[in-house]
N, C-alpha and C positions, 0 to 999 in steps of 0.2 A: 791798309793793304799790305801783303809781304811785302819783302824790298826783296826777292831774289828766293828761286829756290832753292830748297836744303830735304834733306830729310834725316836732320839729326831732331830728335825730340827733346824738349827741353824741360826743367823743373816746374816752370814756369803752364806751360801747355800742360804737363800734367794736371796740374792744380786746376785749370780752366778746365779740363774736362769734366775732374769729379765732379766742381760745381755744377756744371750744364747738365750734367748725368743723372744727381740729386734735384734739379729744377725741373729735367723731364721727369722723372718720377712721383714728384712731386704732383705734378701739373696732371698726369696719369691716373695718379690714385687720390690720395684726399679732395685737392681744386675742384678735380672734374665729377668726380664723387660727389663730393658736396654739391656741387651743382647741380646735377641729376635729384637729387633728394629736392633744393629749393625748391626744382620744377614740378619735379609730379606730387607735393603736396599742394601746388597751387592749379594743380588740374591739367598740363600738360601730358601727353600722352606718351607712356613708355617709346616707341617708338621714334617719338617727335626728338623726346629729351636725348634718346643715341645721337639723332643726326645732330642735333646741338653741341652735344659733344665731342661728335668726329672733329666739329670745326673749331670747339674749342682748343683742342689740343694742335689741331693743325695749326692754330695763330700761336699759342702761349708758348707751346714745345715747340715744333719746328720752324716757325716764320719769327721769332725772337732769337730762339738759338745761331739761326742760320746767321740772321744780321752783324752779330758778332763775332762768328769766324774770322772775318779778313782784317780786324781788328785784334786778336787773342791767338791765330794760328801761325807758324811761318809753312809747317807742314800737316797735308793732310791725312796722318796716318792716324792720330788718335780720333779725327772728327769721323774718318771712317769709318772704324772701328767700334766707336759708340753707334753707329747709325746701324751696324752688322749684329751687334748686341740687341741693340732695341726692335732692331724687325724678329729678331728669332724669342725674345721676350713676348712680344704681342703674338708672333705663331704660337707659339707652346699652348695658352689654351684654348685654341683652335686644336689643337693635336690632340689632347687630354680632353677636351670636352667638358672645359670650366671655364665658360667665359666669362669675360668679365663685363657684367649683365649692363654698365654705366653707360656703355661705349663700342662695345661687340656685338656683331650678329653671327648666326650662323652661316648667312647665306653667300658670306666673301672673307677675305684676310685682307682687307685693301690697308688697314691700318698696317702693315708689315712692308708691302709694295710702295706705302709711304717710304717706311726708313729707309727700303733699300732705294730708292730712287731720290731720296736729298743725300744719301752718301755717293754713290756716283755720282751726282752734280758736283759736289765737290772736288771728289776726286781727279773726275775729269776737268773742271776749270783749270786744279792746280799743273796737270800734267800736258796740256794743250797750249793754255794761255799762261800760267803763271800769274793768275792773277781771278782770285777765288769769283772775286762782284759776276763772272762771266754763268758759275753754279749756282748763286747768291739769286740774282734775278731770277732765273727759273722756279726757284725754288719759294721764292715768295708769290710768283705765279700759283702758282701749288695753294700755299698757308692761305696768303692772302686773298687771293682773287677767287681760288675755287671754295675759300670760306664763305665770300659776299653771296657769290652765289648761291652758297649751301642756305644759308639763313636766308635769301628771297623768297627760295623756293619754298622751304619748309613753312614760313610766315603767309604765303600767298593761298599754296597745295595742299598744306598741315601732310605732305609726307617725301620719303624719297623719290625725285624725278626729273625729266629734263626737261629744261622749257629755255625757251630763247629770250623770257625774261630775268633769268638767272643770269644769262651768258651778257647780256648788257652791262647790267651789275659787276660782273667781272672784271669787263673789259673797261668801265667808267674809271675800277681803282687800276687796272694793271698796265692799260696803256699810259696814262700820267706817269706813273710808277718806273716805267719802262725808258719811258724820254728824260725823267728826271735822272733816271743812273746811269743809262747807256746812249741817251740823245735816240736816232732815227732809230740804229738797228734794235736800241731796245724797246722802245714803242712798235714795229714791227713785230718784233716776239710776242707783245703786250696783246696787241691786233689773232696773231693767228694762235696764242692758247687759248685766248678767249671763244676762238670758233671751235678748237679741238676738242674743250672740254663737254663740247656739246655731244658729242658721239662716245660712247661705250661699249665696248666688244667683251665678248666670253671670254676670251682670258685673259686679255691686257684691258685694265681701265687707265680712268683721268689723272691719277696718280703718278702714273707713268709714264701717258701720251703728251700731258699737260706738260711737264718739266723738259722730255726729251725734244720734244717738237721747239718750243722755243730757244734751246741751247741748240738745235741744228740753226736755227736763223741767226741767232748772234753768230753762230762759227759760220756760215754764207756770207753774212754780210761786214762780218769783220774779216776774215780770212782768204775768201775765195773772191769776193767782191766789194771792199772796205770801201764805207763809206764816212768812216771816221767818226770817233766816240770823244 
């Protein structure tokens, strides 16, 4: 975890971003690529192999990366920053109308509403608590929890949808998850993303509801109502 905030940027942090920066990319294009080709030569459905894909990138790029910030970061300006890259990266061919066919639909940009929404989690950890795990937890909410999900459903439904069997699923990894980093109030968060992620609205999805919603219960229950972490 940081010992203290700062926001000088160090040689050190740069270097951890390239890295992560080339790991998303990475995990983006060939990984998840290739993975798509595995599937639909073995008969999976275009379709099927996006939503597999949303969720692999959600665990490999943002639920990996994320883990490692409060390890590798003291400030979150460059974690930021990459996250403000990478949402306008995955916009763009959404804008231009060259998606990228592995992992994009036309019918959202939610892979963008990802990045921006694990870089605020950061940002705000660092500028509320000083203390990243606070953005880190939500955020695996996100990767992790709305992944198990992803894959129930798609394995159950064979396509995109909500079912209150996904949302178990969720909640089976994120509330352990939750108590294990943050004790009560983060098993709480654990508890109501897991119901959040269940409802989706026209403009704001789970991407968003999921992360924000659980970083208001750790700030209630550590800040306005602590019950100790």
């Amino acid at each position: 975890m940081p010992t203290a905030p700062s926001l000088e940027v160090s040689v050190l942090e740069i270097a951890y971003t390239a890295i992560y920066f080339t790991w998303v990319i990475a995990v983006v294009y060939p990984i998840s690529r290739a993975f798509y080709s595995f599937g639909i030569k073995r008969g999976v459905p275009h379709k099927n192999m996006i939503y597999y894909n949303r969720k692999l990138i959600h665990v490999l790029a943002g639920g990996v990366v994320a883990l490692l910030v409060p390890f590798t970061f003291k400030t979150p300006i460059l974690p930021f920053a990459m996250a403000l890259l990478l949402a306008l990266l995955t916009y763009i061919p959404h804008r231009v109308g060259k998606l990228l066919y592995w992992f994009q639909v036309e019918d959202n940009s939610y892979e963008a509403h990802f990045c921006l929404s694990w870089g605020l989690m950061i940002l705000l950890s660092w500028i509320i608590f000083s203390n990243y795990w606070y953005g880190v937890l939500p955020i695996l909410f996100m990767a992790f929890g709305d992944g198990a999900t992803g894959v129930v459903r798609n394995l159950v439904y064979k396509k995109r949808t909500k079912s209150w069997l996904g949302n178990l699923a969720m909640a089976a990894l994120s509330i352990p998850l939750g108590a294990a980093v943050m004790s009560i109030p983060g098993a709480l968060a654990g508890v109501v993303a897991s119901i959040v992620e269940h409802f989706e609205y026209k403009f704001i999805d789970d991407n968003i509801t999921v992360p924000l919603s659980a970083f208001t219960i750790l700030f209630v229950f550590t800040k306005l109502m602590p019950l100790g972490i």
